[in-house]
C-alpha positions in Angstrom: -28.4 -3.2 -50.4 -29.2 -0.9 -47.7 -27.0 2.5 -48.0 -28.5 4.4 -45.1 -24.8 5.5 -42.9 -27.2 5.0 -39.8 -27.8 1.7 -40.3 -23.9 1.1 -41.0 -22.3 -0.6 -37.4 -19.3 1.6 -36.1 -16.7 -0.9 -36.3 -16.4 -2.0 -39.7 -13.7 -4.2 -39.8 -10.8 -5.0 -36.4 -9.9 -4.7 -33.9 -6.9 -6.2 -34.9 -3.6 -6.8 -32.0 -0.9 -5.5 -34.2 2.6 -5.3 -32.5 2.9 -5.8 -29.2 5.9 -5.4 -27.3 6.3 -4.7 -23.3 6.2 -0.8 -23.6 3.5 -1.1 -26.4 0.4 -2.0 -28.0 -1.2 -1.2 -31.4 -4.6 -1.7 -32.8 -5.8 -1.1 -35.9 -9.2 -1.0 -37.1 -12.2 1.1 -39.5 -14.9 2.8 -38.4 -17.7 4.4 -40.0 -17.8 7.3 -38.4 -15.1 9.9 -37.3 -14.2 9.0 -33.9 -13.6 11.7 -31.1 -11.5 10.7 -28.3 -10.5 7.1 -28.7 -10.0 5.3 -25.5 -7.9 1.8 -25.0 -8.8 -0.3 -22.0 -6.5 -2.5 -20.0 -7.8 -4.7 -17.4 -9.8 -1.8 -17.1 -7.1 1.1 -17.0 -8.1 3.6 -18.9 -5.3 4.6 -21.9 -5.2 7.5 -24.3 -3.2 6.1 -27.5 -1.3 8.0 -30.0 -3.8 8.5 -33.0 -3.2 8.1 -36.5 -6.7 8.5 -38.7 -7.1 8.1 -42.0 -10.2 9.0 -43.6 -10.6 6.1 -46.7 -14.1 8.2 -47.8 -17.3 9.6 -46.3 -18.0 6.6 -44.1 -14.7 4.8 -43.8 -12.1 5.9 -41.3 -8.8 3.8 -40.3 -7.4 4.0 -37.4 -4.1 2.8 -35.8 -3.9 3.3 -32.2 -0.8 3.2 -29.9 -0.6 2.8 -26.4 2.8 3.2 -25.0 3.9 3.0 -21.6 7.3 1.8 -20.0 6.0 -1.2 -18.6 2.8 -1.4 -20.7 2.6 -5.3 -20.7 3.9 -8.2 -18.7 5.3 -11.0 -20.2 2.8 -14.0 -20.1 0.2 -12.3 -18.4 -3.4 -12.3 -19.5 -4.6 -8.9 -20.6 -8.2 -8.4 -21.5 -8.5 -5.1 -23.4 -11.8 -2.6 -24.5 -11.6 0.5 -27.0 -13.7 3.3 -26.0 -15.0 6.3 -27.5 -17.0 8.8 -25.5 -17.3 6.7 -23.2 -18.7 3.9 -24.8 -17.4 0.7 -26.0 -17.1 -0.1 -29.7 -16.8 -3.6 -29.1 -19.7 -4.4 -27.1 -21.9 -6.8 -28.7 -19.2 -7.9 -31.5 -18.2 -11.8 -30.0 -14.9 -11.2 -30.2 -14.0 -12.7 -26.8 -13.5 -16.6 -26.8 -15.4 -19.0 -24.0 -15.0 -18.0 -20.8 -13.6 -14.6 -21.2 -15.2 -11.9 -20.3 -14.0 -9.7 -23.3 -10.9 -10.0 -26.4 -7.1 -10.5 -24.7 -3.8 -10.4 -25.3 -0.7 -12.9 -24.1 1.9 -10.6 -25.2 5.1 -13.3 -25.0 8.9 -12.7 -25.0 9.8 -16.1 -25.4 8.8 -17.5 -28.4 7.2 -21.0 -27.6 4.4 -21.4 -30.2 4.1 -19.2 -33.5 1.0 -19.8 -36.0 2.1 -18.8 -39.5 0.8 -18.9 -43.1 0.3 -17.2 -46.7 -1.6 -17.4 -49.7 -5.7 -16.6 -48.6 -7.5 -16.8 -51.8 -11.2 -15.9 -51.0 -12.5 -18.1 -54.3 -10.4 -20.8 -54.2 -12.0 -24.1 -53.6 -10.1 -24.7 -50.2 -10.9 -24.1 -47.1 -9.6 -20.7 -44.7 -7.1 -22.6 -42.7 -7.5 -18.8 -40.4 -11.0 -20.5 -39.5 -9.3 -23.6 -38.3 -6.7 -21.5 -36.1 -9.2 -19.4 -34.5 -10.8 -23.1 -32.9 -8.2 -24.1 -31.7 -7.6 -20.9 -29.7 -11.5 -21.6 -28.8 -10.9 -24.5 -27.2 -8.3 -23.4 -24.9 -6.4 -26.6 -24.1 -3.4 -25.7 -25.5 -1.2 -22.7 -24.8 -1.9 -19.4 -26.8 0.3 -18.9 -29.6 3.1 -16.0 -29.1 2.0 -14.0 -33.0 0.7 -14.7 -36.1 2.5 -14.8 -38.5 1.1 -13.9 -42.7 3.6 -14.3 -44.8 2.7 -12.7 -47.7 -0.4 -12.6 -50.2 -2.7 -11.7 -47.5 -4.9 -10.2 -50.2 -5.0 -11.1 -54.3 -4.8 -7.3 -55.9 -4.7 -9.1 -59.7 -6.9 -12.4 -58.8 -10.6 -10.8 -57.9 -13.4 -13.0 -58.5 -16.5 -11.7 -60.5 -18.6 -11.6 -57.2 -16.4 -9.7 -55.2 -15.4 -7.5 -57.8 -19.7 -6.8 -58.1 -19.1 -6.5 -53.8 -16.3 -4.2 -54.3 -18.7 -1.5 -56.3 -21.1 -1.8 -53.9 -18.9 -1.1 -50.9 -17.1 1.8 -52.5 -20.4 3.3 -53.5 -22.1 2.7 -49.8 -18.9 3.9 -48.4 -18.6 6.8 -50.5 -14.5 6.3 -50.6 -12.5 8.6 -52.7 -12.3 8.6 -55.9 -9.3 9.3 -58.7 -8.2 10.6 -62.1 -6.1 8.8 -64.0 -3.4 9.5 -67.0 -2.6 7.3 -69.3 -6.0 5.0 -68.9 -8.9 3.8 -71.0 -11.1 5.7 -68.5 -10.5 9.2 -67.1 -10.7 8.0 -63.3 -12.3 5.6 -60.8 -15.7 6.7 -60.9 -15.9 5.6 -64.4 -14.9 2.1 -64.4 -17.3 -0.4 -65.5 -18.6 -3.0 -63.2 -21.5 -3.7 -65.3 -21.7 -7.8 -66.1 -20.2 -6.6 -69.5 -17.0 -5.2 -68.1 -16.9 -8.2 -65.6 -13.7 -10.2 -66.7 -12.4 -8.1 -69.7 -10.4 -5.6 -67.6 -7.0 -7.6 -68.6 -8.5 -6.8 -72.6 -9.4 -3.3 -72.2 -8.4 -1.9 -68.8 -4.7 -2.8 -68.1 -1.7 -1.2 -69.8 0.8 -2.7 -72.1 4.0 -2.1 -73.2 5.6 0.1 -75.8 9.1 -2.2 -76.4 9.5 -5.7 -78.0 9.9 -8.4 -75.5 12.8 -10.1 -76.5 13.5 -13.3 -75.6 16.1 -16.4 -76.6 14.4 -18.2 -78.9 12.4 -15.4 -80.4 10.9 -11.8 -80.3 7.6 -10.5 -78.4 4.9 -8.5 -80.3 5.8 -4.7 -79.0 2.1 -3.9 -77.8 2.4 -6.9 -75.1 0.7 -6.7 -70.8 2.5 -5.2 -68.4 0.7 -7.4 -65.9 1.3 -10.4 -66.8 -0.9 -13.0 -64.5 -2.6 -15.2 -66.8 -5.6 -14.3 -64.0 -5.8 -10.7 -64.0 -9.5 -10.5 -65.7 -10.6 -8.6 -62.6 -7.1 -7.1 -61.3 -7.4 -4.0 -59.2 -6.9 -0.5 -60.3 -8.2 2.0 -57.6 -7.3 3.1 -54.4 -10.9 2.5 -53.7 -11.4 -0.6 -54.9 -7.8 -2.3 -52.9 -9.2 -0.4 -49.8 -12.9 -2.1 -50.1 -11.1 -5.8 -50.6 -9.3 -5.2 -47.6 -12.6 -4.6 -45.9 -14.6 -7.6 -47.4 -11.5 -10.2 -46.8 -10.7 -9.5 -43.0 -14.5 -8.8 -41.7 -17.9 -10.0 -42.3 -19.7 -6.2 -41.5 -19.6 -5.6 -45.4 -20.9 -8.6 -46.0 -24.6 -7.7 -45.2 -25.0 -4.7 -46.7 -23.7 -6.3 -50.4 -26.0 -8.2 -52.7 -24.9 -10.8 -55.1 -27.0 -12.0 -57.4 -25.9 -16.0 -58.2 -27.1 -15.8 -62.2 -26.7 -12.1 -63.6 -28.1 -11.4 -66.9 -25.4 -10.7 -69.4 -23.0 -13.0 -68.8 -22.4 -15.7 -71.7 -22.7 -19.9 -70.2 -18.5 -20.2 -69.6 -18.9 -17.1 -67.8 -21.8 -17.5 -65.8 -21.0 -21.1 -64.9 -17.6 -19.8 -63.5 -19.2 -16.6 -62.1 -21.6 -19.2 -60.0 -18.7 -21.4 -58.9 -17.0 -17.9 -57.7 -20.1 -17.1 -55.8 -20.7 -20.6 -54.2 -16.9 -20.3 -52.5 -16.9 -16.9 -51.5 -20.7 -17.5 -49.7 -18.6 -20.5 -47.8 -15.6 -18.0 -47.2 -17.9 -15.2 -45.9 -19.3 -17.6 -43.2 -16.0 -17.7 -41.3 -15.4 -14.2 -41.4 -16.3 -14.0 -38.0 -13.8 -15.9 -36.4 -11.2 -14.7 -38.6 -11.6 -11.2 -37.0 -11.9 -12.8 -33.5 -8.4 -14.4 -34.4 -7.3 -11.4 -35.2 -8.0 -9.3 -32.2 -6.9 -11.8 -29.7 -3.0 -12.7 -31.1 -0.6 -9.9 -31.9 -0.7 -10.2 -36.1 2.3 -9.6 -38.0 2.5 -9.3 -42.4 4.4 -8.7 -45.0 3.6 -8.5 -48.6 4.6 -10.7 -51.8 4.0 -10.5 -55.0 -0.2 -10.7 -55.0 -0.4 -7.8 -52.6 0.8 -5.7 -55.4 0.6 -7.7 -58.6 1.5 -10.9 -59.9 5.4 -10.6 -61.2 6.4 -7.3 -58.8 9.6 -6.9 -59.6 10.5 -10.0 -61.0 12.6 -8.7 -63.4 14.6 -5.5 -64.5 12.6 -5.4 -67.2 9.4 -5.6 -65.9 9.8 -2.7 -63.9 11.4 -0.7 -66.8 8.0 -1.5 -68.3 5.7 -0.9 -65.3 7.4 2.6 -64.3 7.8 3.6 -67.1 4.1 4.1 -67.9 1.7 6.2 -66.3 -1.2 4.5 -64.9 0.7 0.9 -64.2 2.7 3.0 -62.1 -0.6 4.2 -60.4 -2.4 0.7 -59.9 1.5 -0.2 -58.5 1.0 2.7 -56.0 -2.2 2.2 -55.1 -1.7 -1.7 -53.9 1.7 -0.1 -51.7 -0.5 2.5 -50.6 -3.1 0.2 -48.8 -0.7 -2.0 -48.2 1.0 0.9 -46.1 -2.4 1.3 -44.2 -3.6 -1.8 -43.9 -0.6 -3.9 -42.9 2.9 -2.4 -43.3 2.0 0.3 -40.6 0.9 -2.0 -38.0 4.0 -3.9 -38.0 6.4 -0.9 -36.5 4.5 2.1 -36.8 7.3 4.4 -35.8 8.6 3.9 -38.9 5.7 5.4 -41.1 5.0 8.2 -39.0 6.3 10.5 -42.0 4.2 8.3 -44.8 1.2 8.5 -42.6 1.1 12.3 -42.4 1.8 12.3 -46.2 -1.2 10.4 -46.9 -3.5 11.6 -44.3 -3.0 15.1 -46.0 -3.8 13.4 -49.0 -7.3 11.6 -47.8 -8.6 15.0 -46.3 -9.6 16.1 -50.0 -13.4 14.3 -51.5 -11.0 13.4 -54.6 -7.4 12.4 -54.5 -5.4 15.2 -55.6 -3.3 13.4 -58.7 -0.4 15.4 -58.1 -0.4 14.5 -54.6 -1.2 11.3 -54.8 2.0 10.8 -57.5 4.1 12.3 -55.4 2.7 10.0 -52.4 3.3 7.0 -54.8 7.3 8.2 -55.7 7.8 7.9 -51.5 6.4 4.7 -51.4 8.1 3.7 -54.1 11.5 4.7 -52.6 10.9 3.9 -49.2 13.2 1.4 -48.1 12.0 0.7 -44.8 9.5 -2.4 -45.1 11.2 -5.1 -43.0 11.4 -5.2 -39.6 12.2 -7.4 -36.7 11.6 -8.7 -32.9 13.7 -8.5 -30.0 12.1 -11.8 -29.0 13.7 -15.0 -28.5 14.4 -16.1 -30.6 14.8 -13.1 -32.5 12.5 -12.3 -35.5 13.3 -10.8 -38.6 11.0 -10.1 -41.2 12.3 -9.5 -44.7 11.7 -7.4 -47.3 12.3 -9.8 -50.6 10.4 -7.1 -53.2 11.7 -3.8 -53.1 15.3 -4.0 -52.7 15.9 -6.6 -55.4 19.3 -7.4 -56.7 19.1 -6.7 -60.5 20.5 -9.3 -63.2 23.9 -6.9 -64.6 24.0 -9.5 -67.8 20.1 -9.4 -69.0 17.8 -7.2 -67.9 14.8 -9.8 -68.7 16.5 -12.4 -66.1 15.2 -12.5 -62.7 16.3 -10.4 -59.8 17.7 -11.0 -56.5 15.4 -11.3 -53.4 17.7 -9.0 -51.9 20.6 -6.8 -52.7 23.5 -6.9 -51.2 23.5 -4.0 -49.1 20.0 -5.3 -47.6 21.7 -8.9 -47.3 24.5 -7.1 -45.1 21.7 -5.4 -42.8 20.7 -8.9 -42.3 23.7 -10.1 -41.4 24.4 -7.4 -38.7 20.7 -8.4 -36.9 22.4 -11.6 -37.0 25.6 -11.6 -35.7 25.9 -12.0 -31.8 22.2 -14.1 -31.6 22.4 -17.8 -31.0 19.1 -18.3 -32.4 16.4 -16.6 -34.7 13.3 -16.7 -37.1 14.1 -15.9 -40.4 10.7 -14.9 -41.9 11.0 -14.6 -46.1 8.0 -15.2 -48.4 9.8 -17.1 -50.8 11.6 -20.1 -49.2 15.1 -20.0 -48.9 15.9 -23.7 -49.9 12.8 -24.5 -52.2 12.0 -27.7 -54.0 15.0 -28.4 -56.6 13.5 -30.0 -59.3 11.0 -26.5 -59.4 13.9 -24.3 -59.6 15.4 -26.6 -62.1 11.9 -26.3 -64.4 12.1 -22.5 -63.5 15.9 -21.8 -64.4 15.4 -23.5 -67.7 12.3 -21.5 -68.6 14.6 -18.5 -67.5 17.1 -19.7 -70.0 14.4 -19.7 -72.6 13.7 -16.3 -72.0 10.0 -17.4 -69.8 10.9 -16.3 -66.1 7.5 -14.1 -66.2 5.6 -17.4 -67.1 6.8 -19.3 -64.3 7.2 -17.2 -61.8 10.8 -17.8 -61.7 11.6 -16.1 -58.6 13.5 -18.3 -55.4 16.8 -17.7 -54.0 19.2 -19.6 -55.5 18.2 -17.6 -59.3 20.2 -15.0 -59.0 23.9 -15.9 -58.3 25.2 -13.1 -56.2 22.8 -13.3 -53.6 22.3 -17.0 -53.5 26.2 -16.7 -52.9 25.7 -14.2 -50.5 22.7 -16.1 -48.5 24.4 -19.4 -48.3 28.0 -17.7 -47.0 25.8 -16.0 -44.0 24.7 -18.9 -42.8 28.2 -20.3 -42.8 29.6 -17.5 -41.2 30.5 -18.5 -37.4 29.1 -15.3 -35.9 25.7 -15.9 -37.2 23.4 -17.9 -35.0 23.6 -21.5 -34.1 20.0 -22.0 -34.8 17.8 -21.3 -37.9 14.4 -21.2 -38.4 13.1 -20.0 -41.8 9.1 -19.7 -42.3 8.4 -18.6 -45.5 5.3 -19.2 -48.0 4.5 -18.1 -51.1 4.5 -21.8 -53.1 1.0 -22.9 -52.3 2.3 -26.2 -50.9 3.9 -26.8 -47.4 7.1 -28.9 -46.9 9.8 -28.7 -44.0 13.6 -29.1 -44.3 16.2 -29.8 -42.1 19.6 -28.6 -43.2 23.0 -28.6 -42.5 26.5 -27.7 -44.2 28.6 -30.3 -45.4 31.8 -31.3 -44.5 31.7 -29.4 -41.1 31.8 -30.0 -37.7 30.1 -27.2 -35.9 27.5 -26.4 -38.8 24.2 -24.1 -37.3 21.1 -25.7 -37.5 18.7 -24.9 -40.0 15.2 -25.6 -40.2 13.3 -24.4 -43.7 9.6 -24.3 -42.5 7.3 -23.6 -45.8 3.2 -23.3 -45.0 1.2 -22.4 -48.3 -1.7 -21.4 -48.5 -3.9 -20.4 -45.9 -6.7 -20.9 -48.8 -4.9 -22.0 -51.8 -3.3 -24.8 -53.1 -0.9 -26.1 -56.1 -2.6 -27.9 -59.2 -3.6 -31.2 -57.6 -2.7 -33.7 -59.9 0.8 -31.7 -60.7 2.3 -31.4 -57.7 2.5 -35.5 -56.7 4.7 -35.8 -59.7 7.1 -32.9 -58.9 7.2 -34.6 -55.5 8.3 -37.8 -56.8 11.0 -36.6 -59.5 12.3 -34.2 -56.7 12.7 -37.1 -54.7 14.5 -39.0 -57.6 16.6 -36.8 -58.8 17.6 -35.0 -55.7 17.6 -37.2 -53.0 19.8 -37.4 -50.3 22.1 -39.8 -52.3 22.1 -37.8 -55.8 25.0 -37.1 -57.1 23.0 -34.0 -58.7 23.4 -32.3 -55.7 26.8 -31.6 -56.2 25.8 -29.8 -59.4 23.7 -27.1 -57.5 24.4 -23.5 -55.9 23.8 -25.9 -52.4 26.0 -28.0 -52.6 27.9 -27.2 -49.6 24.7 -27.8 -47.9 23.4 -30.9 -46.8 18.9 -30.8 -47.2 16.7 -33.5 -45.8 12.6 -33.7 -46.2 10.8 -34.2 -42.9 8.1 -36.7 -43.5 4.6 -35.4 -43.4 2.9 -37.7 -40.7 6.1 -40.0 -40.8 4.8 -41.3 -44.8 8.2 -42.6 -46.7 8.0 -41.1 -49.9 5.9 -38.1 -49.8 7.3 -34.7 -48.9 5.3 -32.1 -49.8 2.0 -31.4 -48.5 -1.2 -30.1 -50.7 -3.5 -29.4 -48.7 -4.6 -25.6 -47.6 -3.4 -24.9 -43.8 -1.7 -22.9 -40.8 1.5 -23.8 -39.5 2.6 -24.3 -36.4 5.8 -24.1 -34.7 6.7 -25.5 -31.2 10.1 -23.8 -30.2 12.1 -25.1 -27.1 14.2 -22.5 -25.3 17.2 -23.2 -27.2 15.4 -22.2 -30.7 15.0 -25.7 -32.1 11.6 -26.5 -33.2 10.6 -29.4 -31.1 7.5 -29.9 -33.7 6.3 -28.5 -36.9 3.0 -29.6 -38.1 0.1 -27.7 -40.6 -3.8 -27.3 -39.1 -5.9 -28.0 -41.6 -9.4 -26.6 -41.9 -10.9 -30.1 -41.3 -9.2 -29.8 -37.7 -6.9 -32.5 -38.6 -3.5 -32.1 -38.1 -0.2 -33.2 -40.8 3.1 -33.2 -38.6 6.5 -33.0 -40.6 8.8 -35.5 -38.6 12.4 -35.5 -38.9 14.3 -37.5 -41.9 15.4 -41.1 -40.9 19.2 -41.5 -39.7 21.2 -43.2 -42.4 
């Protein structure tokens, strides 16, 4: 591993388009070095952004840049874009242009006609990066460019690190230098002493993470006391550090890293069941590595919007009242919690509408000046995240966009504390409802769908029942009464829009429904759009089963139906690729929505990384 800063290239990781809008443009990207006078390029005019820097350690500096102008962009027009700094370009050289350009553009687009969206990119999973597949088809240039990406959620796995890139991770940190902190309540006194050594390589779930101090108390019987906090059954390498989240960010959305990180493929150490799963680890992140490259050329040509779920933070986030009792309530889960917001701040909740984090930005800028984070500080940083309740935001496209916030403002369970939560509470349910009413049509973007498979919230409902809802991730919609209630009256309210489209992820399989409400004449159109994951994928030989009992039990004939919190609503499967039976799709891949003017989706299909293509097609008249 070389660890010489003049060998390191400026740019190491972006350009990526953030929002884009007709008065302004963001970019965000990391540099190496401390720039001086960034410079944005349009068509050639020269632009001096707003500057926001945030300096991640010795040799890592983030940058979001915003350009703002009344009439900055023009809707559908080309705009090839360069970003300077004394006087030179940092993207010369990079490929990030695609054949036939003469440099990276932009179509910013009012009129939503084609969106790309997605979640769930698992770098060691054994599928494919669907992201690869999306960036050739925007290299062969036959189609029209896609208005935004759109990532869903799980962009990056905080508490699912393979033992390769965890061995990556403590390289890039140390080559890096990025800061360092102390910890309370830990095995280990801070970062710096955190064992990446082959023999602390999968045991951080054994002797890293916290546990609780209560019983776990369930129906049937009573928890041990001393019991995880993080519960993921795969958190043997979950993320503690500011640090270490900051240098996964790095290594998932460029390849720069990359070449300065050496793996070996057999450590010593390691016992057979370890190695040989180390080695399968290291075989699929080699393969994901390769198409790094045209992920960040994806990246910097279509305006990227995220929002997190669950993995962004940690498996379970606020899945339960309980749970948070448990992970509050102790020192250094509250910390790891923190940290993952904290990044997730920098590296994707900013970009989405930075004039909202202009105050969080300051806050943690401050913080970054000092070679260690300041605890103190960096608490007190945490307790603002913690309470910020600004995450979602939307588009004045059309349609309209909203983006929602299903993790922070949770409608707690008022009769256990151990059942699962609301996506949303109601006041943030009413927030929705105003961006609603007076639009004919919008994009409802939520990570976990809206109407899900039944037979897997039946599964999940009675594990809940049991006192299980941490072991199977019973979190969808309709679990929580009041705001299932509340959700399904909004769409039937008569000022809300006439068309729906929902694109959520989250599952790690992709389905599409069309739905209507019962027993009315003038019901809106809804259209449930699910594409999961970008690289990840349910059990294989599970899923075909849930896919046929679904089908069985809840068809469009059962009378179960009428037993469920939808039952005013009337849900048909499309059929992927027109097949009779089959509704849900396994296979990793990127959505894509075509939207006619009057917000329908004229098709829906998923891009697979093979280049082929599954189209959902809509249900057969009966």
């Amino acid at each position: 591993m070389t660890t010489s800063p003049d060998t390191l290239p400026t740019l190491l990781a972006g350009p990526i388009l953030r929002r884009c809008e007709a008065h302004q443009l963001t970019l965000w990207l990391v540099s190496s070095r401390k720039l001086a006078a960034p410079a944005v390029l349009l068509n050639g005019t020269i632009h001096r952004p707003t500057v926001n820097e945030q300096q991640l350690g010795e040799r890592a500096f983030l940058y979001l840049l915003n350009v703002s102008a009344e009439q900055l962009l023009t809707d559908g027009a080309e705009v090839f874009f360069d970003i300077q700094d004394a006087g030179e370009s940092l993207l010369a050289g990079m490929e990030l242009q695609y054949p036939g350009k003469s440099g990276p553009s932009l179509i910013w687009q009012s009129q939503l006609g084609k969106v790309l969206h997605g979640s769930c990119r698992n770098p060691h999973h054994h599928s494919a990066d669907a992201l690869v597949a999306a960036d050739t088809l925007l290299s062969q240039g036959s189609d029209e460019r896609p208005a935004l990406l759109m990532l869903s959620g799980d962009q990056v796995y905080i508490d699912d690190v393979a033992g390769p890139m965890l061995h990556a991770i403590s390289q890039v940190i140390a080559l890096l230098k990025l800061r360092h902190e102390d910890f309370e309540q830990a095995p280990v006194s801070g970062s710096d002493k955190l064992d990446y050594s082959t023999h602390g390589l999968y045991q951080r779930a054994k002797q890293l993470l916290p546990r609780t101090r209560y019983p776990a108390k369930t129906a049937l019987w009573r928890w041990y006391i001393n019991h995880p906090i993080f519960t993921s059954s795969i958190a043997e390498n979950h993320l503690v550090s500011f640090a270490e989240m900051s240098a996964l960010y790095l290594l998932v959305w460029s390849p720069e890293l990359w070449h300065f990180v050496d793996i070996p493929k057999a450590p010593e150490g390691l016992g057979p069941k370890r190695l040989a799963q180390w080695q399968k680890e290291w075989d699929r992140l080699l393969a994901f590595r390769a198409g790094l490259g045209q992920v960040r050329r994806l990246m910097a040509n279509l305006p990227t919007y995220m929002i997190f779920d669950d993995h962004d933070i940690t498996d379970d986030w606020n899945l339960t009242a309980r749970w948070e009792e448990a992970a509050y309530g102790h020192g250094f889960s509250k910390r790891i919690i923190g940290n993952a917001l904290l990044t997730y701040c920098l590296f994707q909740g900013a970009g989405n509408a930075p004039e909202k984090f202009s105050a969080l930005l300051t806050q943690s800028a401050d913080l970054l000046q000092a070679p260690r984070l300041d605890a103190a500080a960096l608490d007190a940083l945490i307790d603002q995240l913690l309470r910020f309740e600004d995450w979602h935001y939307h588009l004045d496209t059309s349609p309209r966009l909203v983006v929602l916030d299903t993790r922070t403002r949770r409608w707690r369970s008022e009769s256990n504390l151990a059942k699962p939560s609301g996506l949303m509470d109601w006041e943030a349910l009413m927030e929705l409802q105003q961006l609603l009413i007076g639009q004919d049509k919008v994009i409802i973007v939520s990570a976990a769908p809206m109407f899900g498979v039944k037979l897997i919230e039946a599964v999940q409902r009675t594990a809940t029942l049991m006192g299980g809802s941490l072991l199977v991730d019973a979190e969808n919609w309709m679990a929580h009464p009041g705001a299932a209630n509340a959700l399904l009256s909004m769409f039937m309210h008569r000022k809300t829009p006439q068309e729906f489209i929902i694109l959520s992820g989250d599952v790690h399989y992709s389905f599409a429904y069309d739905v209507r409400i019962r027993f009315r004449d003038t019901s809106p159109n809804i259209y449930q759009i699910t594409a999961s994951g970008i690289k990840n994928q349910f059990p294989e030989k599970l899923l075909p089963w849930f896919d046929k009992l679904n089908g069985w039990l809840y068809g469009y004939f059962s009378p179960l139906n009428l037993f469920t919190k939808r039952k005013r609503m009337l849900i048909r499967g499309r059929r992927p690729n027109g097949e009779r039976s089959k509704r849900l799709v396994n296979q990793s891949g990127i959505g894509i929505v075509d939207i006619d003017p009057s917000g329908t989706p004229s098709r829906i299909a998923l891009l697979h990384a093979d280049m082929s293509e599954t189209e959902f097609l809509p249900p057969r008249e009966h």
